[in-house]
N, C-alpha and C positions, 0 to 999 in steps of 0.2 A: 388449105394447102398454100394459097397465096403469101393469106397473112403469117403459115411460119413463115416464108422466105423473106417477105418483106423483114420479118423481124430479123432473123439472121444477120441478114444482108447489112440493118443497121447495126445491129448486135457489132460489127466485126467491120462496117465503117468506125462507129464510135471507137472503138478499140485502136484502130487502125491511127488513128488522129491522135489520140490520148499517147499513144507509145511514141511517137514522132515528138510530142512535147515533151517527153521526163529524160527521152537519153540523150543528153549532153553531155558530152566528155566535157571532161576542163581541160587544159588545153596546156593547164602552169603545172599538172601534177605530175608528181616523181613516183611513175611504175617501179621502177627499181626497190624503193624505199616502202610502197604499199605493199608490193609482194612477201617484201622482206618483215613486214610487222604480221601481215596475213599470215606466213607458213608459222610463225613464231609462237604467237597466240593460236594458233590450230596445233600445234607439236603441245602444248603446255595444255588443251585440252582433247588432246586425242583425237582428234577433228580433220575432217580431209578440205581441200582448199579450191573453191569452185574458182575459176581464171574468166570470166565475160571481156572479152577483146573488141576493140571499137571504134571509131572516128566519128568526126564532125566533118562529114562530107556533102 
């Protein structure tokens, strides 16, 4: 029983570190303009349009 938790534990450390490094917004990019290519190309495949909202804080 230990060793599951220890693994967990790392399991969802590692995780926890790896996600803090990849989400970086940019900082120069144009929401307005991403959105507007995102619904376009989702309308022209019938596709619904997932919105991930964020900062670099």
């Amino acid at each position: 029983m230990k060793n599951l938790f220890a693994g967990i534990l790392i399991l969802f450390t590692v995780n926890f570190l790896y996600a803090q490094e990849i989400k970086i917004y940019n900082p120069k990019a144009d929401a307005k303009e991403e959105l507007a290519d995102a619904v376009k190309k989702a309308s022209m495949e019938n596709k619904h349009v997932f919105i991930q909202v964020g900062g670099n804080w």
